[in-house]
C-alpha positions as CSV (number, residue, x, y, z in Angstrom):
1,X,-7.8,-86.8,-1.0
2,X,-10.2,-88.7,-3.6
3,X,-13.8,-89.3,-2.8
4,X,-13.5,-93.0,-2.3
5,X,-11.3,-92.3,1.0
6,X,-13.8,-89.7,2.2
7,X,-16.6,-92.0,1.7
8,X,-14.6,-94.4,4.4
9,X,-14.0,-92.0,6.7
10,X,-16.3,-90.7,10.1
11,X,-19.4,-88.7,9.0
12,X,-17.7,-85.6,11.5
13,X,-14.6,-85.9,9.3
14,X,-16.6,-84.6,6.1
15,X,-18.4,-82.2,8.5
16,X,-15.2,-80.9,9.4
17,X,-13.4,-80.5,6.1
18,X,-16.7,-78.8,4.7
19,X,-16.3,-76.0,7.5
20,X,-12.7,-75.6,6.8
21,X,-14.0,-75.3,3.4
22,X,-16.1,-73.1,4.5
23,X,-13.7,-71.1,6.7
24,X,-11.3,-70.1,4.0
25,X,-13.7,-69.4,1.3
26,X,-14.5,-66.9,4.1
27,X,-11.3,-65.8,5.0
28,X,-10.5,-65.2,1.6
29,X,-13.2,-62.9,0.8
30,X,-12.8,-60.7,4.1
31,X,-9.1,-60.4,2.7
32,X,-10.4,-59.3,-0.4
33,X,-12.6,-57.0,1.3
34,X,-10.0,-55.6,3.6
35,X,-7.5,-55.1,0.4
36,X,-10.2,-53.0,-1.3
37,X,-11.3,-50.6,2.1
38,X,-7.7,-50.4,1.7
39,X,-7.1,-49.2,-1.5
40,X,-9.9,-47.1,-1.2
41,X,-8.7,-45.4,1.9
42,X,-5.1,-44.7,0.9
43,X,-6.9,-43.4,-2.1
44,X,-9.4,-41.0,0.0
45,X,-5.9,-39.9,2.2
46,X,-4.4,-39.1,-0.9
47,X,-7.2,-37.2,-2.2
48,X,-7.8,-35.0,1.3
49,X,-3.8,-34.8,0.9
50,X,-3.8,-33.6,-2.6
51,X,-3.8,-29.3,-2.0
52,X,-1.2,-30.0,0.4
53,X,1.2,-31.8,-2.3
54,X,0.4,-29.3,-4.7
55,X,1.5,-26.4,-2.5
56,X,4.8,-27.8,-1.7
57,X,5.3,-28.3,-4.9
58,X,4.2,-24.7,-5.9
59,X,1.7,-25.1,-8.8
60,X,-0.4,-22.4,-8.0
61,X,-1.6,-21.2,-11.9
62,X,-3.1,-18.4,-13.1
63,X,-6.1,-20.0,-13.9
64,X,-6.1,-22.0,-10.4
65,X,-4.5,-24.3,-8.0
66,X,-4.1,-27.8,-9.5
67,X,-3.4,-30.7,-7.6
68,X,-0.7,-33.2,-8.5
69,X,-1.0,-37.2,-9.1
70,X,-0.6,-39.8,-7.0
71,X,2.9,-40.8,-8.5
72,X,4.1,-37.7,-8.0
73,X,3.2,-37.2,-4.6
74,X,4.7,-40.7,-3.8
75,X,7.7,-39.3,-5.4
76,X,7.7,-35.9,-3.1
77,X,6.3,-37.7,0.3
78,X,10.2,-37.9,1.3
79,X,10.8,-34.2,0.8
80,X,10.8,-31.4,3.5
81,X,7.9,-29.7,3.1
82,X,8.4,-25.6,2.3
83,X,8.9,-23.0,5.8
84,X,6.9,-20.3,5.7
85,X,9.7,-17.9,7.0
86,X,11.8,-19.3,4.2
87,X,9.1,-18.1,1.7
88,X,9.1,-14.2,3.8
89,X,12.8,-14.5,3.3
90,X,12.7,-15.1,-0.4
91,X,10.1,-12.7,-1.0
92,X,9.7,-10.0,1.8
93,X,6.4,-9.0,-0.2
94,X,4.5,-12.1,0.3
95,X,2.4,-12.7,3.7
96,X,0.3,-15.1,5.3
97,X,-3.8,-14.9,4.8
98,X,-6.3,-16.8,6.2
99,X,-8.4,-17.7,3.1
100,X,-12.5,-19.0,2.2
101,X,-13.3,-20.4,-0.9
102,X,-16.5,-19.1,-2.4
103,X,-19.0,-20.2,-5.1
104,X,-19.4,-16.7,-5.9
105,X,-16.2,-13.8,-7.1
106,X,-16.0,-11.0,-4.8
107,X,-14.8,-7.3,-6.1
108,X,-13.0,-5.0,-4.2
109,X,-14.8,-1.8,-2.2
110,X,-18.0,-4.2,-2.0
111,X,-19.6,-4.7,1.8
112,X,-19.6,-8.6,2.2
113,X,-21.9,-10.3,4.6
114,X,-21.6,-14.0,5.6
115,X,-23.4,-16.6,7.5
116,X,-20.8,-19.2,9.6
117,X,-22.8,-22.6,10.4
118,X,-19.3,-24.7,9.5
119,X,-16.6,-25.0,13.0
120,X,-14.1,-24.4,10.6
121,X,-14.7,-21.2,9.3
122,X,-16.1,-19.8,12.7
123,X,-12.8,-20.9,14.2
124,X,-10.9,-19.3,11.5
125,X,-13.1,-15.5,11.7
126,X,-12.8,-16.0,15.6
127,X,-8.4,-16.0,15.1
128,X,-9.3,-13.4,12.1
129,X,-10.8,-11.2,14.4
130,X,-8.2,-11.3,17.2
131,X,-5.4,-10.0,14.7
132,X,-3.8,-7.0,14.2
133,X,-4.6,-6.7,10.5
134,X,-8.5,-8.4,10.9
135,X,-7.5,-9.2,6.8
136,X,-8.9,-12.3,5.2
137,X,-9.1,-13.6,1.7
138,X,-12.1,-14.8,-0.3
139,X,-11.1,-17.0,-3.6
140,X,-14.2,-18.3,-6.3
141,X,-13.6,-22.0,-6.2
142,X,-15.4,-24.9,-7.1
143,X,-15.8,-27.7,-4.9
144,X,-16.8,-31.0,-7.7
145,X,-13.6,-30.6,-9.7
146,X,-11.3,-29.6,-6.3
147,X,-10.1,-26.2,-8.0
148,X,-9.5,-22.6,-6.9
149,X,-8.3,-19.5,-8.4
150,X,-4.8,-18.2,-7.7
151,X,-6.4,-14.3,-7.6
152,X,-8.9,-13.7,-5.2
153,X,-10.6,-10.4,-3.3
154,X,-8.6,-8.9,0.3
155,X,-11.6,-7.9,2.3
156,X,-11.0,-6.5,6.3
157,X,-13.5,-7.6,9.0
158,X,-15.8,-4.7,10.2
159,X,-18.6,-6.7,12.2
160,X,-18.3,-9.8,14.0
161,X,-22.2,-10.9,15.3
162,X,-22.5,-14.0,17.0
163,X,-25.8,-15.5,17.4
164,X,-25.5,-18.3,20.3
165,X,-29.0,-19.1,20.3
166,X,-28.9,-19.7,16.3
167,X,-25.4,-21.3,16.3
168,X,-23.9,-19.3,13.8
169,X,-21.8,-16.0,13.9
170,X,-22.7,-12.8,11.1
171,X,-20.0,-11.4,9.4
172,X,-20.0,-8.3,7.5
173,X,-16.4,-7.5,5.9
174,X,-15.4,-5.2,3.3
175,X,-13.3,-5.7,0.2
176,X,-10.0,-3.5,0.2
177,X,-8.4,-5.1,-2.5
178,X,-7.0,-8.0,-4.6
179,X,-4.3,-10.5,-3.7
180,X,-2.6,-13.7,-5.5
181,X,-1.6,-16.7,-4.0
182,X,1.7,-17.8,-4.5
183,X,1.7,-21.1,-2.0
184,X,-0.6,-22.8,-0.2
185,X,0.4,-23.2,3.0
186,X,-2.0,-25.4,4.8
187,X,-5.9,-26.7,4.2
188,X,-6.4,-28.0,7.5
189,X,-8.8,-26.9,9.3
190,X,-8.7,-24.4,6.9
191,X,-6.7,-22.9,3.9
192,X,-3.9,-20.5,4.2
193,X,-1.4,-19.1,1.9
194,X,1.6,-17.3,1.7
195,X,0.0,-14.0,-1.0
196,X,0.9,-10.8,-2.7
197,X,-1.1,-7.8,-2.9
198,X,-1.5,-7.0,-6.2
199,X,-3.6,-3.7,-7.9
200,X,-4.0,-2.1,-11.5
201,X,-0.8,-0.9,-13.0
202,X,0.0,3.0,-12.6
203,X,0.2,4.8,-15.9
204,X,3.5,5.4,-16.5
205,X,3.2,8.2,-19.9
206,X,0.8,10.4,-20.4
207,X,-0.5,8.6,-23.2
208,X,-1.6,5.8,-21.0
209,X,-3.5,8.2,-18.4
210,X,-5.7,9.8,-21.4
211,X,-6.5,6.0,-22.3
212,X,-7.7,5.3,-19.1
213,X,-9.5,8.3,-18.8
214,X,-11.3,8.0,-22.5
215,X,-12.2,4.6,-21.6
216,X,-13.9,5.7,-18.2
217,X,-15.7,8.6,-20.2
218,X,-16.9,6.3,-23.0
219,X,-18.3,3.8,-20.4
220,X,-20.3,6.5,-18.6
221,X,-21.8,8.0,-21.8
222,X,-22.7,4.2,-22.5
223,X,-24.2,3.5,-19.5
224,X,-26.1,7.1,-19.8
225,X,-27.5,6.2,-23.1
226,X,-28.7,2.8,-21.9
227,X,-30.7,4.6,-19.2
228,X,-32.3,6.8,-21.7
229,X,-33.5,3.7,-23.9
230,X,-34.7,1.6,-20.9
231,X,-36.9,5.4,-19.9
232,X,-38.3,5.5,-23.5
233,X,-38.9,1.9,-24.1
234,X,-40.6,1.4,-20.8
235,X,-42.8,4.9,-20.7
236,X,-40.9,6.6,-18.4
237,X,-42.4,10.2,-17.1
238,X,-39.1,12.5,-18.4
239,X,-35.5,11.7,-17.8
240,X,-34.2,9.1,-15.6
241,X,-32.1,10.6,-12.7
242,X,-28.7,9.0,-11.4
243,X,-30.2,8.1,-8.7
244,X,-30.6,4.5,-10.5
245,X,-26.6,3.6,-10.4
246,X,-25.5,2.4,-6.9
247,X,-23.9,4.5,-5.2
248,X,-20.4,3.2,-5.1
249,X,-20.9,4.3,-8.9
250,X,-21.9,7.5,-8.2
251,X,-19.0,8.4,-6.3
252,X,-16.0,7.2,-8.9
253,X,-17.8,8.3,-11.8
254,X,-16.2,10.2,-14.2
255,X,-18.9,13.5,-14.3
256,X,-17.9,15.5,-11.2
257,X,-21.7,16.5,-10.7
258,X,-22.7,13.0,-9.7
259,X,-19.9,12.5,-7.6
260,X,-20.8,15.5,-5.7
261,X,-23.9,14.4,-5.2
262,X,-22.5,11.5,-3.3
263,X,-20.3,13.6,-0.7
264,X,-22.2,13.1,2.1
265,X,-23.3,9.0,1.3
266,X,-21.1,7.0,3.1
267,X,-20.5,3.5,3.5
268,X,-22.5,1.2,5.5
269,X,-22.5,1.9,8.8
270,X,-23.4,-0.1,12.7
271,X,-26.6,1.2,13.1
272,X,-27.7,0.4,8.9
273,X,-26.1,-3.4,9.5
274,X,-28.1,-4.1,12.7
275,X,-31.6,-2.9,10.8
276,X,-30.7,-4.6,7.2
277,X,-29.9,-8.0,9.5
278,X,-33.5,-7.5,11.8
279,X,-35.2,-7.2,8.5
280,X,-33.8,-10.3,7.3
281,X,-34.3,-12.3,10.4
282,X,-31.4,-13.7,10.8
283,X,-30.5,-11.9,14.3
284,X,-31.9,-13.7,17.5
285,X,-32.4,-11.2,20.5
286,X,-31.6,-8.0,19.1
287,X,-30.0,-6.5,22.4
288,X,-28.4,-10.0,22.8
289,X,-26.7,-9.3,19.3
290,X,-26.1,-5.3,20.0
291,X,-24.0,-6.8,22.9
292,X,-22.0,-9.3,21.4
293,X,-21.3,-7.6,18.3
294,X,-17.2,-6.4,18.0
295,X,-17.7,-3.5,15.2
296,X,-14.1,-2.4,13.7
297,X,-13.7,0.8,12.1
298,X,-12.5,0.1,8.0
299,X,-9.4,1.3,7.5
300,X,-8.9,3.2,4.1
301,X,-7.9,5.9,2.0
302,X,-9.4,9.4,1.9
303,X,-11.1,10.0,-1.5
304,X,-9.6,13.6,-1.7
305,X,-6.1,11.1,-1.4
306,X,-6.7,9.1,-4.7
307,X,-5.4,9.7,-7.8
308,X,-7.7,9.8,-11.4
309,X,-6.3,6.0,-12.2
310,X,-7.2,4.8,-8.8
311,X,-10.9,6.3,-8.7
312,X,-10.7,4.7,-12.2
313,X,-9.9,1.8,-11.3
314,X,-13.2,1.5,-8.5
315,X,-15.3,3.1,-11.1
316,X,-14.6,-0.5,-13.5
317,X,-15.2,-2.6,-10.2
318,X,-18.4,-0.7,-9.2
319,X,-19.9,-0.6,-12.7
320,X,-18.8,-4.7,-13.0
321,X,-20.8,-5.4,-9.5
322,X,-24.1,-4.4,-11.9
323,X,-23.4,-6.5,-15.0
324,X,-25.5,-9.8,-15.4
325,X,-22.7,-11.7,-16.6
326,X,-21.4,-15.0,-15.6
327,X,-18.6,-16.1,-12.2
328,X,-16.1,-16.8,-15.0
329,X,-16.2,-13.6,-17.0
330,X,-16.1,-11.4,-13.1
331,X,-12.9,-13.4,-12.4
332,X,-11.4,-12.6,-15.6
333,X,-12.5,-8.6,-14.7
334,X,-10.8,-9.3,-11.4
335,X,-7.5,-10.7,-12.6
336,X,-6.7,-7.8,-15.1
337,X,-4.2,-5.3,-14.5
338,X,-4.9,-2.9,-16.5
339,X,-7.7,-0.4,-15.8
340,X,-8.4,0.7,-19.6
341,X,-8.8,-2.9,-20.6
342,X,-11.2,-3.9,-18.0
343,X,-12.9,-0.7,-18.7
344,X,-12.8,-1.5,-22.2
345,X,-14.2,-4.7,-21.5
346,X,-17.0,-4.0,-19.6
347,X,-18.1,-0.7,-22.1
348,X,-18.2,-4.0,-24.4
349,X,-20.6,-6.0,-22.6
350,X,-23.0,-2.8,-22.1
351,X,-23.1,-2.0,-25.7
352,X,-24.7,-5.6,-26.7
353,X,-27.3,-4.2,-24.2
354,X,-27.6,-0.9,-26.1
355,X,-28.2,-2.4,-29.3
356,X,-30.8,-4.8,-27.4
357,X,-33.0,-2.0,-26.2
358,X,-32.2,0.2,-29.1
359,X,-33.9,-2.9,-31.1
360,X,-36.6,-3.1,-29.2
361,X,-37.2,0.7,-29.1
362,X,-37.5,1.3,-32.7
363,X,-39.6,-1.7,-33.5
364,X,-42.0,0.0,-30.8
365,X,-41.9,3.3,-32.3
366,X,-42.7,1.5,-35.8
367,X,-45.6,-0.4,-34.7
């Protein structure tokens, strides 16, 4: 239509081609807008869908669980996902865990305690407590990049505190082993996964018992002369006593003295848990709490019952819980198999502090 033929027409002709002007110029604006909350969604959807895709498709790795692309999930949409009894049937060692990521690694015989604000993981301590096995796993992950490791710490429920009037529920659990996740099996509401237990291989030759056993006595007389330089450097009145290691130390220790000494030391117990938690404030009424609490005997072995490579074994995890070392380096201590190399490996990171203090110490005796 040119202008002259406008220009002839009604005024409320011109009025009414400038609102239908109007009109789609708006239109086509909302339709862009709705095509990019679309976009955006399905992309959102296939984000919160991503740990699914990847467990179907089984790409739980070594050094985590990474999530497939968006093509190839497009690509596996159509496919059935994976049973769980077809993955019992396969492999008759795998079982279903309840897991919770963590910003933090967990080692085994440590007493964990826990504060549940989220629904999500009070619902999943709540079914966790009702089972037969009360098992549960804990996994280092990190939440930015959407990652988790494949080998995380078993721990067993031992105390289940709710707190009504503070909304939350105390958990104190404690860690009986090591497990690796062979498929994720759901993330909603929270993450399970069909796992293996997995533990330090058993020496098979004699020749591999005496290195495990050298590396455990070389790692004690480490840590022994660590305590000796910190006493000197620092003006300690006479010897420092044992009494400095923890006690879980103590007990799988290789000099039989000290792990006498630790006979009648046992682990945390209901009465300990109730006065640690009053200290800390973080229990409401006391006899409120004393009568809600569920406490679960742990179940585990005698120590009279363990052999030399299994007190071993809690002697490296024990000593590791002490080190000042970074998430990344604990996880690597965690995944190893083998007790002499993580021994090994720790007796490493204790002699850099050796030569640190023994450093210091002579440049103090000098001046």
């Amino acid at each position: 239509m040119s202008i002259q033929q406008v220009q002839h027409r009604p005024p409320d002709f011109v009025k009414q081609l400038a609102c239908t002007d109007r009109c789609q110029t708006v239109r086509s604006r909302l339709n862009t807008a709705c095509s990019a909350k679309t976009l955006a969604h399905a992309g959102k959807w296939q984000r919160r869908n991503c740990l699914t895709s990847a467990a179907s498709e089984g790409k739980a790795q070594v050094a985590g669980i990474e999530f497939t692309s968006i093509v190839t999930e497009r690509e596996t949409s159509a496919q059935p996902p994976v049973q769980e009894q077809d993955l019992e049937n396969h492999d008759p060692a795998l079982h279903n865990l309840p897991i919770m990521p963590l910003s933090k690694v967990k080692l085994p015989q440590e007493t964990i305690s826990l504060q549940l604000f989220e629904p999500r993981y009070r619902l999943l301590f709540k079914l966790v407590k009702q089972s037969n096995s009360r098992r549960f796993g804990l996994v280092l992950a990190d939440r930015q990049q959407g990652m988790m490791e494949s080998i995380g710490c078993l721990c067993e429920l031992t105390h289940y505190i709710p707190v009504p009037e503070r909304r939350r529920v105390l958990i104190v659990a404690r860690a009986i082993g090591r497990f690796e996740i062979k498929q994720v099996v759901s993330d909603k509401p929270f993450v399970t996964a069909m796992v293996r237990d997995m533990a330090d291989m058993t020496p098979e030759t004699f020749q591999q018992a005496a290195d495990i056993s050298t590396a455990a006595t070389q790692l004690w007389q480490c840590m022994q002369q660590v305590k000796d330089l910190a006493g000197k450097l620092y003006n300690h009145a006479g010897p420092i006593s044992d009494q400095v290691y923890s006690t879980e130390v103590q007990r799988w220790c290789p000099d039989r003295d000290c792990f006498a000494a630790t006979q009648d030391q046992l682990p945390t117990g209901q009465a300990d848990v109730f006065e640690v938690l009053t200290k800390a404030g973080l229990l409401g009424a006391q006899d409120t709490a004393s009568q809600l609490t569920e406490y679960f005997s742990a179940a585990g072995q005698s120590v009279d019952d363990l052999t030399e490579a299994q007190r071993h074994e809690r002697f490296s995890f024990a000593v590791a819980r002490t080190l000042d070392t970074s998430e990344e380096q604990l996880q690597e201590l965690l995944a190893m198999t083998m007790t002499a190399e993580r021994l090994i490996s720790i007796h490493d990171v204790l002699a850099d502090g050796r030569g640190y203090l023994a450093a210091r110490s002579t440049l103090k005796d000098m001046f």
